[in-house]
C-alpha positions as CSV (number, residue, x, y, z in Angstrom):
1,X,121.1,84.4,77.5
2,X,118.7,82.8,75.7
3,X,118.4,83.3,71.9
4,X,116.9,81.0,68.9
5,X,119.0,77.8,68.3
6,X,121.0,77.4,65.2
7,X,119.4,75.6,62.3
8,X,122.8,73.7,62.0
9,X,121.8,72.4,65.4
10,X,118.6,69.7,66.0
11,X,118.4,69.8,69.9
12,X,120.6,71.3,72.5
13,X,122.3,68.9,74.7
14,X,120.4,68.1,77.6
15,X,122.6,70.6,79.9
16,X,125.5,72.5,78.4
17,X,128.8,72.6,80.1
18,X,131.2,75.2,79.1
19,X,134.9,74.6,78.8
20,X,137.6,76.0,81.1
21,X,137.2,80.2,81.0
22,X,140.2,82.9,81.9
23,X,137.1,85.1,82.2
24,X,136.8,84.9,86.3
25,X,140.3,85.2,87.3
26,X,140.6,88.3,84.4
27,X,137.8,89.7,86.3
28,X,139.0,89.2,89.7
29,X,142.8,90.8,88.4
30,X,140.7,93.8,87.4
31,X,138.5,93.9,90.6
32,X,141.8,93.6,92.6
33,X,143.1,96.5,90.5
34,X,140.6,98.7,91.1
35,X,140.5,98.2,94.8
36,X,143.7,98.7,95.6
37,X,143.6,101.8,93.3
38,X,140.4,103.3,95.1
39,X,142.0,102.5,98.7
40,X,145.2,104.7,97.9
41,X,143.0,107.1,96.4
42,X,140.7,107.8,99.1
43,X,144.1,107.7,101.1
44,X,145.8,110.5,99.3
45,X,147.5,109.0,96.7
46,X,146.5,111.3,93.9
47,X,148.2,108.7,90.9
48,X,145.9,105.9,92.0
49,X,143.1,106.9,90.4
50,X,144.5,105.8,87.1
51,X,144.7,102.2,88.8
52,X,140.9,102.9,89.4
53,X,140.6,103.6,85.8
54,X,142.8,101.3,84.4
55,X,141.1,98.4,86.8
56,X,137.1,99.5,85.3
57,X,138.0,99.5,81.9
58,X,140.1,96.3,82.1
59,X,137.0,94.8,83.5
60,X,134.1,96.5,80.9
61,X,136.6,94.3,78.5
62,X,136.6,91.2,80.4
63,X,132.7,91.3,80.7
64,X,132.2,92.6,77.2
65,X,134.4,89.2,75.7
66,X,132.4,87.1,78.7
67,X,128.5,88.1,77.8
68,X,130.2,87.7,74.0
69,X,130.5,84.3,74.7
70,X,127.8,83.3,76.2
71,X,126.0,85.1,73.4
72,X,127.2,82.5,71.0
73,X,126.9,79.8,72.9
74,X,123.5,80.8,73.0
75,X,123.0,81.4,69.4
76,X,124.6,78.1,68.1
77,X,122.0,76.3,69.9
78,X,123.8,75.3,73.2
79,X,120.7,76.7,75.4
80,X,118.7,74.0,76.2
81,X,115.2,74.2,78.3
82,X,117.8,73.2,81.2
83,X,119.9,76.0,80.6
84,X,116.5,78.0,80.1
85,X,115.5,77.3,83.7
86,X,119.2,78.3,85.0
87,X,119.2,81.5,83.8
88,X,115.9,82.2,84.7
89,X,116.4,81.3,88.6
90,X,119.8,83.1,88.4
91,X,117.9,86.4,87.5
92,X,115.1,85.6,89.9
93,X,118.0,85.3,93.0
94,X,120.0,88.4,91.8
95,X,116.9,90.8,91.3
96,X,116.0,89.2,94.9
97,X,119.4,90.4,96.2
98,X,118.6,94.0,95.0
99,X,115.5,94.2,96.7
100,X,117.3,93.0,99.7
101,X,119.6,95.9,99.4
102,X,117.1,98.8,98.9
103,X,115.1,97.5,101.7
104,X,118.4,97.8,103.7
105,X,118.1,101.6,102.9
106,X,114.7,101.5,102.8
107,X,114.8,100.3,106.8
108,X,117.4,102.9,107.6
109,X,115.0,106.0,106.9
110,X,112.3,104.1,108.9
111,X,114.1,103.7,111.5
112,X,115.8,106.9,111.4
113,X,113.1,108.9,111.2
114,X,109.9,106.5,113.4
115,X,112.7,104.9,116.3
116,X,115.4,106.9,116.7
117,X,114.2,110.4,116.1
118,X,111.8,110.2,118.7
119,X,114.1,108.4,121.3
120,X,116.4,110.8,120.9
121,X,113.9,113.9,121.6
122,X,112.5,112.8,124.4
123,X,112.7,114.7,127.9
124,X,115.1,111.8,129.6
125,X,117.6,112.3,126.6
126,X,117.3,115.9,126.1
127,X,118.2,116.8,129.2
128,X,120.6,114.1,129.3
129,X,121.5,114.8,125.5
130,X,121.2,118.3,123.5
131,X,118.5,120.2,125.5
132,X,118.1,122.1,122.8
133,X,117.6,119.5,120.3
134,X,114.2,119.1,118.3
135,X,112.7,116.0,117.5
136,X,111.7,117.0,113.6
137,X,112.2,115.7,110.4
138,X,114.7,116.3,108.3
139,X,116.6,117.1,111.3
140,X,119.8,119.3,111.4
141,X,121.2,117.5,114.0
142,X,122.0,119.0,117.9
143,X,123.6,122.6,118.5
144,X,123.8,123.2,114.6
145,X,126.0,120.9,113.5
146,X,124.1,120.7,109.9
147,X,124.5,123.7,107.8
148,X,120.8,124.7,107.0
149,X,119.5,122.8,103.8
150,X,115.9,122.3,102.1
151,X,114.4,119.4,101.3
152,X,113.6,118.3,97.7
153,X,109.8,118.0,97.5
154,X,108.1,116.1,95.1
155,X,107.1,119.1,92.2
156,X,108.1,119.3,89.9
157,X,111.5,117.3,88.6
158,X,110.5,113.9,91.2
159,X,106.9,113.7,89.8
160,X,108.4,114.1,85.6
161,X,110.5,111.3,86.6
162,X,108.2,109.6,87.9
163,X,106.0,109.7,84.4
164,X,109.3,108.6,82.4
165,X,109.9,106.1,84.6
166,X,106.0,104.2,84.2
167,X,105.9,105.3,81.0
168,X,109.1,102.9,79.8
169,X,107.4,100.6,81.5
170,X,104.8,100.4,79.5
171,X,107.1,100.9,76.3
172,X,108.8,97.6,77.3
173,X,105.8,95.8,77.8
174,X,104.4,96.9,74.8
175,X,107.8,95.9,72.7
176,X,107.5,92.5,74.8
177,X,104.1,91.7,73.6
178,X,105.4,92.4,70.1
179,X,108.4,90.2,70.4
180,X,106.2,87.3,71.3
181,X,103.4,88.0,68.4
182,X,106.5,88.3,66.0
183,X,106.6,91.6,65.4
184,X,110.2,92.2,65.1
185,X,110.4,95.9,64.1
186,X,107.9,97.6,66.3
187,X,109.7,95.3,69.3
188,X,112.8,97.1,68.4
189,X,110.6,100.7,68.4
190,X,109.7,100.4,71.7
191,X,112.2,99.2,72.9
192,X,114.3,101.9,71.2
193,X,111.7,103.9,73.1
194,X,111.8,102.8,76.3
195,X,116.2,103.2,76.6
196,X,115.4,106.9,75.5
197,X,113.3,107.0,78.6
198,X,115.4,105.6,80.7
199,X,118.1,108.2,79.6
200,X,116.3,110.9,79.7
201,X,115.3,109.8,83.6
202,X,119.0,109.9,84.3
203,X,120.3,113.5,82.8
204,X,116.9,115.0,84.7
205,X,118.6,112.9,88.3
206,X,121.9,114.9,87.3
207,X,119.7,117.8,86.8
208,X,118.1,117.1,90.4
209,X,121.2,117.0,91.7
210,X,122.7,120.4,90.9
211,X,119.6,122.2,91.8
212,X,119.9,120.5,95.6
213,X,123.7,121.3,95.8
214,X,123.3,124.9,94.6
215,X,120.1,126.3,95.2
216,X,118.8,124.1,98.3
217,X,122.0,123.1,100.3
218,X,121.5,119.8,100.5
219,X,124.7,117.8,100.2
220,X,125.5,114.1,100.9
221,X,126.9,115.9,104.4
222,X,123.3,117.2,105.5
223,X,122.0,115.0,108.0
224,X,120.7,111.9,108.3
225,X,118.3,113.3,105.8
226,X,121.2,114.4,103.1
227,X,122.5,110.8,103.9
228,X,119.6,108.6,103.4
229,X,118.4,111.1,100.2
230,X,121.7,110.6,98.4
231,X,122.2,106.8,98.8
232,X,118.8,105.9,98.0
233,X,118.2,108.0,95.0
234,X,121.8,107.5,93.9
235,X,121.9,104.2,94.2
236,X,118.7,103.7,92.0
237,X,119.8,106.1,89.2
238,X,123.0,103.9,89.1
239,X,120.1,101.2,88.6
240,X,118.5,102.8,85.8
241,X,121.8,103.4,84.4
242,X,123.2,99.9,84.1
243,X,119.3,99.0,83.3
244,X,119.3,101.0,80.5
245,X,122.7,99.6,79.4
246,X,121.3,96.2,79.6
247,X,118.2,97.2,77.3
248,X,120.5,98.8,74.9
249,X,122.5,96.0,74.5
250,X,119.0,93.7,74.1
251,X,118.0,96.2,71.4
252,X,121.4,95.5,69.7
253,X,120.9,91.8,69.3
254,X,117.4,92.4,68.4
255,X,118.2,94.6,65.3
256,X,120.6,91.6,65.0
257,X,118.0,89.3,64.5
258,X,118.7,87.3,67.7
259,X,115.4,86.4,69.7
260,X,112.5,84.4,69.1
261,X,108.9,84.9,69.7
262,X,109.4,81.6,71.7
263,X,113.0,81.6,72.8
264,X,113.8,85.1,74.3
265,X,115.2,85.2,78.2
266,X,117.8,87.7,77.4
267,X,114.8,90.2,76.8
268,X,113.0,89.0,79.4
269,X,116.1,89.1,82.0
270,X,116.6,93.0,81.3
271,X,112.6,93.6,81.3
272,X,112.2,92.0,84.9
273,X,115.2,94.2,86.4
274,X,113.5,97.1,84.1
275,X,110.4,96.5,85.8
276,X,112.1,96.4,89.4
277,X,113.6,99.6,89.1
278,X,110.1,101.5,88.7
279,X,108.3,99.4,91.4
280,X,111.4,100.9,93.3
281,X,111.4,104.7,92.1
282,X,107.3,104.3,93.5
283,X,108.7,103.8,96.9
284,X,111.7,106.4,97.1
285,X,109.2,109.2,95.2
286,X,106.2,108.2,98.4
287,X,108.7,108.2,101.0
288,X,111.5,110.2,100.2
289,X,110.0,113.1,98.3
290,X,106.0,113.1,99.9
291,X,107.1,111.9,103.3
């Protein structure tokens, strides 16, 4: 990521090629690892979970010594404008692949609930079907299949989250605006500010969580409903988890003294997924939690 060049360095190379890396194939070992160790798993193979284990935390290492790296190439004053422009259309094309996967999710409760919900209740496939099934949503599915569950409404845990979750977005863009007007130590404030936030959104999720599994019923196993509630919202909290991560490491390297006012994609990289993750949260709390 982009950081200030070194003062041992007068101009970047026009585009930086980095030397032969171990880091992929260390990655891929890792990957492998962990696959295999998740398929036994799942399979009944109670020892495999330490393959799991051993498979994440062999590749946390491997992409700890990898962002290292580019870290310094960055810092010595490899980066060029080139590189600059690389990074920044890498970050563009990977937040774009997010968005394609939430509105993959997105799509499913549409047309769950608008297609597929009213197919199946009308009279040809009700009497053809589950006469006794009703066309309503959440749904528990024909002749009781779903135990009986509640839905989680959007008072009062959805709605706080919601206000940590626009609030850090102002934090960051605040602590952005100080970065670029040189203001080192209230950038690192709040930013400092804004991680808090985000873990703060997180533990309340967990929270959220125990209070549908023990006082509402609703499971992963609840429907289309418990399905479609569980993915999406669990799937963004894992989000604002690694999100978070990422600022937290950004804050690191700014109490470091890395960054520039002029010279500072690594912040801005982690502010435009930061930013992505509320627009996000705004749809699931409209249509998950009011709809």
């Amino acid at each position: 990521m982009s950081a200030p060049h070194s003062a041992h360095v007068k101009e970047a190379p026009y585009y930086y090629v980095p030397p032969d890396s171990a880091h992929p194939v260390r990655a891929s070992v890792c990957l492998l690892i962990g696959m295999l160790g998740a398929s036994a798993w799942v399979n009944g193979i109670g020892s495999a979970k330490w393959a799991v284990l051993a498979g994440l935390l062999g590749l946390f290492v491997v992409l700890y010594q990898w962002f290292g790296d580019a870290i310094h190439e960055s810092e010595i004053g490899l980066n060029s404008k080139r590189i600059d422009v690389s990074y920044r259309w890498s970050m563009s094309w990977f937040i774009f692949s997010e968005v394609m996967f939430f509105a993959a999710f997105f799509g499913a409760l549409w047309y769950t609930r608008t297609v597929t919900l009213p197919w199946l209740g009308d009279l040809d496939h009700k009497q053809l079907l589950w006469p006794d099934f009703n066309a309503v949503w959440p749904n528990l599915g024909p002749a009781g299949v779903v135990e009986s569950f509640q839905t989680m409404g959007p008072f009062w845990l959805p709605t706080i989250n919601t206000a940590l979750l626009l609030s850090s977005g102002v934090t960051l863009t605040i602590s952005h605006h100080a970065l670029r007007e040189n203001h080192r130590s209230k950038a690192s404030f709040w930013l400092f500010a804004t991680i808090v936030l985000g873990f703060i959104f997180v533990v309340c999720q967990g929270y959220e969580y125990y209070h549908a599994y023990t006082d509402l019923n609703l499971k992963f196993n609840s429907g289309a409903f418990g399905s479609l509630f569980f993915m999406l919202t669990g799937f963004h909290g894992f989000h604002v988890l690694l999100g978070a991560t990422m600022l937290t490491v950004i804050w690191i390297r700014l109490l470091k003294g890395h960054f520039t006012a002029d010279n500072h994609f690594g912040f801005e990289g982690a502010a435009w997924y930061w930013h992505f993750v509320d627009v996000v949260w705004l749809g699931l709390y409209i249509f998950v939690y009011w709809f």
